[in-house]
N, C-alpha and C positions, 0 to 999 in steps of 0.2 A: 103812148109815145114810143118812135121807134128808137131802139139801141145802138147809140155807137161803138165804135173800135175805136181807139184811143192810141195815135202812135204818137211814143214823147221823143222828140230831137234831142240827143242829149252827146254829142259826140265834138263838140267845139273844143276849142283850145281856149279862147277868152283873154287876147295877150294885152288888154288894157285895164286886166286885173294884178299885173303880175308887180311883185313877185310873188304873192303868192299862189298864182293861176299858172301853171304849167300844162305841159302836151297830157300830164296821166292825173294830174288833181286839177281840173277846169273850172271857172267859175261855177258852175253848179254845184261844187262838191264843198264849198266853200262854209264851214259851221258856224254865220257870223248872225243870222235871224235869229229874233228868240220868237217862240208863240206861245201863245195864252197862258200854258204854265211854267212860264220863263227858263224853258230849257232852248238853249241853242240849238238850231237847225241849219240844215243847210237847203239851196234854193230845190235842188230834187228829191229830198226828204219831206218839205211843206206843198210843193203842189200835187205830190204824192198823199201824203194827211187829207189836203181836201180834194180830191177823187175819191178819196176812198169814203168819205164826208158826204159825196155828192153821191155815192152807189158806184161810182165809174170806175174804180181801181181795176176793178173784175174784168175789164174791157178792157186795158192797157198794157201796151208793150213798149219796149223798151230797145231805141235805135240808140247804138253806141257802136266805139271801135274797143277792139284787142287791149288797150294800152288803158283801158277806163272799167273794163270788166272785174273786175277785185274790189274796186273802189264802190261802184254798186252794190260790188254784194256786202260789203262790210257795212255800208251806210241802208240799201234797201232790203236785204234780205235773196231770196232765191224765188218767193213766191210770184215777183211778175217775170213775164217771157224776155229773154234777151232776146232782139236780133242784134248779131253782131257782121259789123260792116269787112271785110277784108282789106281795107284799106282806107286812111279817114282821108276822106274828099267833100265834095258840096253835099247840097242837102236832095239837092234832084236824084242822084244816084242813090245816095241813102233811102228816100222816099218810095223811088223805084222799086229796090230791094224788101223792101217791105211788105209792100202791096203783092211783089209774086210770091213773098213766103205767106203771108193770107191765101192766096188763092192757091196756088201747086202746094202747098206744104200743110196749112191747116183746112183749107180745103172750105172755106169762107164763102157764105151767099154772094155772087154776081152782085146782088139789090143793094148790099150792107154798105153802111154809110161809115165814109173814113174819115177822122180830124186827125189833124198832124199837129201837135202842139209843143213850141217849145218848153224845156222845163225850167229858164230861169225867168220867165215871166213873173211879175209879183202882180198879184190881182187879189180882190175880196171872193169870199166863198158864193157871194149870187152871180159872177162869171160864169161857172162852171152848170150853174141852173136856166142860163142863156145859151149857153152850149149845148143845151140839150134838145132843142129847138132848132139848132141844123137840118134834121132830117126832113121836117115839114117844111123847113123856106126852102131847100132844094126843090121840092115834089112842088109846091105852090107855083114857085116863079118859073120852074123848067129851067131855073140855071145850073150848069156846069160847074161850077166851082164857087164857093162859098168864101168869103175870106170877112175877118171882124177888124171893124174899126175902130177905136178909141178917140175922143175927144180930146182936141190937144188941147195942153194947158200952158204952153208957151213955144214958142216959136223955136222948135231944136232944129239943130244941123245933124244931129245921131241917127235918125228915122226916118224912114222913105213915108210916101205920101200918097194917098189914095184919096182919087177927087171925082165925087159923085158926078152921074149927070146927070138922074133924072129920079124921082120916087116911083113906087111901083105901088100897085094896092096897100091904103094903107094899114090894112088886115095882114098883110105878105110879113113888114118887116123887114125888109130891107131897098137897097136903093140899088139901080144900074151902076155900070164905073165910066168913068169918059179916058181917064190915063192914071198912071202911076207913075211917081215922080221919087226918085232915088236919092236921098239925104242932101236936099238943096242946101243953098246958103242963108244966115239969117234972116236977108231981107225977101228972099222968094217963099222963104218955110212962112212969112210974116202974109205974104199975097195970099199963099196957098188955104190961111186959114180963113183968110178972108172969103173967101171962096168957099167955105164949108166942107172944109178939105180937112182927113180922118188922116190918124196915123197910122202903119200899116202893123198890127200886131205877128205879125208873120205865122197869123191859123190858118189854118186850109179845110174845108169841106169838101166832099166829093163822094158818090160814088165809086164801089170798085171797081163795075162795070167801064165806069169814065178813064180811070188809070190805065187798065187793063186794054182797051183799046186804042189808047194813045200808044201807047208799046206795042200794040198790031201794027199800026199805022206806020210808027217809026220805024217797023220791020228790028225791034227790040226782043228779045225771049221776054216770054213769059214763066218760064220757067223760074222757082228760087234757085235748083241746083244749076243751071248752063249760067245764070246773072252772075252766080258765085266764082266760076271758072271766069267769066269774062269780064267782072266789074271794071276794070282797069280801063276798058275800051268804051263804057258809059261818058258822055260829058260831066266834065268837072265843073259844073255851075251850080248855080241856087235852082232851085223849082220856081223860084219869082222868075226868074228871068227864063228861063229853060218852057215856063209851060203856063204860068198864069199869064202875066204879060202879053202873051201869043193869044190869047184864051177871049173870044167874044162874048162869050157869053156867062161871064162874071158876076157877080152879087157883091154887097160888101153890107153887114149885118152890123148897123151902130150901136158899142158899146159905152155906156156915158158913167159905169162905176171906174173904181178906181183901178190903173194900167201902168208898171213900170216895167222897163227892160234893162237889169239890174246890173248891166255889161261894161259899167265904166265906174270909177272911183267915184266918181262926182252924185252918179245915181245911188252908188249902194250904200255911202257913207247919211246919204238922208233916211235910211232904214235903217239905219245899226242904232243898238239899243242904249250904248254905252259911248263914253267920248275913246276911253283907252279899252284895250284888247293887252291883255299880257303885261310884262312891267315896263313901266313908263311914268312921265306924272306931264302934266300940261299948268303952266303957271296960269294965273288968273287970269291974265290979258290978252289968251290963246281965246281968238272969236272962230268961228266954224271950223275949231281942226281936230282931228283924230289919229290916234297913233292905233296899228294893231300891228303888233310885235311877236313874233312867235319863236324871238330867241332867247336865250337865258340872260343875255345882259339889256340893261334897262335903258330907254329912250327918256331924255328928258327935252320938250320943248317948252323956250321961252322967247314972249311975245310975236308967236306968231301965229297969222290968221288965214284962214280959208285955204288949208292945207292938209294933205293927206301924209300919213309918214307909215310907211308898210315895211316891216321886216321881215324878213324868212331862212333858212338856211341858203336861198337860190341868189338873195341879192338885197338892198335896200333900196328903196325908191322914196324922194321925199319932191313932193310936187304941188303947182297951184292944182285947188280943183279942177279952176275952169279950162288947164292948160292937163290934164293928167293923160286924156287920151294919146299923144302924142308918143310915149312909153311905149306903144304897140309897133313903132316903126326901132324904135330906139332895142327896144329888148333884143338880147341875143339867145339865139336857138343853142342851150346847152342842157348837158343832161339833169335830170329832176335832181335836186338836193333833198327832196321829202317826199315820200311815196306814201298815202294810203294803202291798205292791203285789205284782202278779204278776212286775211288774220289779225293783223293787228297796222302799226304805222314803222315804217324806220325814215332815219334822217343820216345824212352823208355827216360825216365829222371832218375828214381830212385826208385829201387825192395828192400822192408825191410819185413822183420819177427818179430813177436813177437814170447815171449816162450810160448805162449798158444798155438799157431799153427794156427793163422792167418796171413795173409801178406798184404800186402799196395803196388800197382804196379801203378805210376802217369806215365802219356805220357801227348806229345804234340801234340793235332792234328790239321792238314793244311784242309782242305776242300775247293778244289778251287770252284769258282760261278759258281751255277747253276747244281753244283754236290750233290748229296743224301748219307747218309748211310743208307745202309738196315734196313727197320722195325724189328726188332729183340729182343728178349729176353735173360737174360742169367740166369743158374740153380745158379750157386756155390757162385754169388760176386752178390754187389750193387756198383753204382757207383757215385761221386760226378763229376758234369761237372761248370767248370768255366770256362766264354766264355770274351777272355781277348783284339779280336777285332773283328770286322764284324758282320755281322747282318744275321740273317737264319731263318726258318722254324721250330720249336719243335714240336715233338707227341710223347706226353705219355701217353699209354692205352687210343687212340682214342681220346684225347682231343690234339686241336693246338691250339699253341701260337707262337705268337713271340720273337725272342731274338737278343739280342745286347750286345755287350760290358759291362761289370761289372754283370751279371744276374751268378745267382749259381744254379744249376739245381739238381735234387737230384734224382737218378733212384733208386727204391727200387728190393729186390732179385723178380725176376721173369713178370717185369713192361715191357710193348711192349711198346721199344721208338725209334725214329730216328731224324734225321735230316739233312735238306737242306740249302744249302748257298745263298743266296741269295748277298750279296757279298763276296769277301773270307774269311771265316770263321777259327780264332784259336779257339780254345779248351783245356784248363787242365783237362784231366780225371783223377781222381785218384780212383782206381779199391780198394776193400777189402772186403776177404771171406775167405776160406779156400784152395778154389783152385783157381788159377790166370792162366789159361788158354786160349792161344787165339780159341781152339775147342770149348769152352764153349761157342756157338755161334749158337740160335738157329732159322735162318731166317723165315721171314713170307713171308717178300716181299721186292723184290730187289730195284723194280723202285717208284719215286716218286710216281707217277699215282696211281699206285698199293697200294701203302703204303695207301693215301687218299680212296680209295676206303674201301680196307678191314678196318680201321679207321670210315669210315663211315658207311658199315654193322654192325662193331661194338655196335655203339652206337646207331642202328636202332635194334639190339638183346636186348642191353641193355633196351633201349626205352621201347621196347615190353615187355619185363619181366616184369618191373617195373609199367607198366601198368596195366599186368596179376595181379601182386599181389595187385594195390590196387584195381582194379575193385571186386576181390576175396572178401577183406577187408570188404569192402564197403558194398555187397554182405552177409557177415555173420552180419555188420554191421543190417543192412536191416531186415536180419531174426532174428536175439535176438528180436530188436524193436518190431516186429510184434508180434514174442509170448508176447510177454511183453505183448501187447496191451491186449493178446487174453487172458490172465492170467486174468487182471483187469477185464475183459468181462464179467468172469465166477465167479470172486468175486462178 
């Protein structure tokens, strides 16, 4: 059987999860699954498990943007390949991007066969044993693009619609498409199944060869580095609409196990393991509701049913199920209250203003052991750090010290500082300047190592100079002295 490439989509935003779904912690990142040994997962840590389950990890990368990069690696680790996107837009340009970093960058067979799959799909582990059977339905049927169908199990308005026309050998395994139909209304989603009409799991099959010539065609680079300089000027659409949809020569490969797209309160709350998340309590007469609470003060609901109740530092949302999507027009675009990190997590406490036109932004930061922040500087704010338990690693402009519990640290505008845990480490920062921006962020060095290092050229620059000028000193020192002398000489 041949080998796939594995690209996992993983760069949405997810805004009919929120609040606790933001631009830099999207539904995928979301630790609300438990598996088999009843630890909490989250939706790109489990189909991550089973690829690697299925042999396929080995073959997978990973499309994301800039603002979700930390959050991977704190959750998956460094071992699969990032591509990262320079700007988060559709999934066409993303898709693009990928395929020429396979061919110009990793330098990938023409032949090799590419699946694009999202990562918050929820499926069984024999999915991904059906997935491996692309390469031969492509070569069988001479079709172009591959896409999987699922069986619908009731008539949704969430899900676009993919409507056979015709079977094809029944050795092939898959069937022609007649059209694709984009998140109808109840009573068409209700025709359409009648019809023997699939839901559209948003997989894609193809050769690279296939990619790679549509971007000749479109007079697109093929390039990874020229796509990188010009992403911007790619269409900002989906790859359904941008290239399958256009696309004759189609397949759609039916899957009849188990398919959720876990993108709305309504879907995900029928996977959660638990009714409450955090504290809360639900009276007895609460019929299909859940609370997941992720603040410190407690939620109690009574007598109510078929309702979600989600808190976070970002906001509270309490909603019918069947009504939750709606939130996704409702929500307002403001900045994260809770961030994942590659180090550890922080959470906003409390954003003030004065009327001068200064502001005051305190957070709480987690740093688990043995994890770093980046040696970094910032233009706009100074920061006070109160370290309230654990013990770490401090550098400020190349000098280290230690710290623990009760120490107040004081970062001045434009000071290279960071720090390491040494065991888990809290933190009160509280930020104040004129701009309180988390871009105000100007890295030197990521990794410990690194930090120590350029820390200690530092102070080997510094060294040197201060050397320079007293030796100089000394030096002119030296030479007054002597005229002096020569003065006396001559009296």
């Amino acid at each position: 059987m041949k080998k796939l490439k594995i690209l996992l989509l993983s760069g949405g935003i997810g805004k009919r999860l929120w609040p606790l779904s933001n631009s830099v912690r999207s539904k995928q990142f979301l630790k609300l699954l438990k598996n088999e040994q009843g630890e909490y997962e989250s939706m790109i840590q489990r189909v991550c498990r089973q690829l690697a389950d299925a042999g396929l990890l080995s073959s997978a990368y990973i499309i994301t943007c800039e603002s979700q990069m930390d959050i991977i690696k704190n959750q998956i680790g460094s071992h699969i390949p990032v591509i990262c996107e320079p700007s988060q837009r559709g999934t066409f340009p993303s898709i693009v991007l990928a395929c020429a970093y396979l061919h110009s960058h990793q330098h990938s067979s023409i032949n090799e066969t590419i699946c694009v799959l999202p990562v918050d799909s929820y499926v069984e582990p024999r999915f991904y044993e059906q997935l491996l059977t692309i390469p031969d339905i492509l070569q069988k049927s001479q079709a172009e693009l591959a896409l999987f169908g699922a069986l619908p199990q009731f008539p949704s308005e969430q899900f676009g619609y993919i409507v056979p026309k015709q079977a094809l050998k029944e050795e092939v395994g898959c069937l022609l498409i007649d059209e694709f139909i984009e998140k109808p209304n109840s009573d068409k989603a209700q025709m359409l199944i009648e019809k023997n009409a699939y839901w559209n799991c948003g997989i894609f099959g193809f050769s690279l060869n296939f990619m790679i010539e549509y971007l000749k065609e479109k007079k697109f680079s093929t390039s990874y580095s020229q796509l990188l300089k010009t992403y911007d000027r790619l269409p900002d659409i989906s790859f359904d609409y941008q290239v399958v949809e256009k696309n004759s020569k189609s397949i759609v490969i039916p899957y009849s196990g188990q398919w959720k797209d876990l993108g709305s309160w309504e879907a995900l709350s029928g996977q959660l393991a638990n009714s409450i998340f955090g504290k809360g309590s639900l009276s007895e007469d609460c019929q299909n509701t859940q609370i997941v609470n992720e603040m410190s003060i407690p939620i109690h609901a009574i007598s109510v049913s078929d309702t979600i109740i989600a808190a976070s530092p970002d906001g509270i949302l309490v909603a019918n199920k069947h009504k939750s999507n709606a939130i996704k027009e409702q929500a307002e675009k403001a900045r994260p209250m809770y961030e994942e990190k590659r180090w550890g997590v922080y959470k906003v406490l409390d954003f003030t203003s004065t009327n001068e036109g200064m502001h005051s932004l305190s957070k709480l930061i987690k740093i688990n052991p043995g994890k770093n922040i980046s040696y970094q500087t910032h233009q706009f704010r100074q920061e006070t750090w109160t370290v309230i338990s654990g013990e770490g690693k401090f550098i400020l402009d190349g000098r280290l010290s230690y710290i623990k519990a009760g120490d107040v640290l004081q970062i001045p505008f434009g000071a290279k500082h960071a720090v390491k845990a040494i065991t888990s480490l809290e933190i009160i920062e509280v930020q104040w300047g004129e701009k309180l921006l988390e871009e105000d962020i100007i890295r030197i060095a990521d990794s410990w190592d690194d930090t120590v290092n350029h820390s200690i050229k530092g102070r080997n620059r510094s060294f040197l100079s201060s050397s320079v000028q007293w030796a100089s000193m000394i030096w002119k020192m030296g030479l007054k002295s002597m005229k002096t002398r020569l003065g006396m000489k001559k009296n």
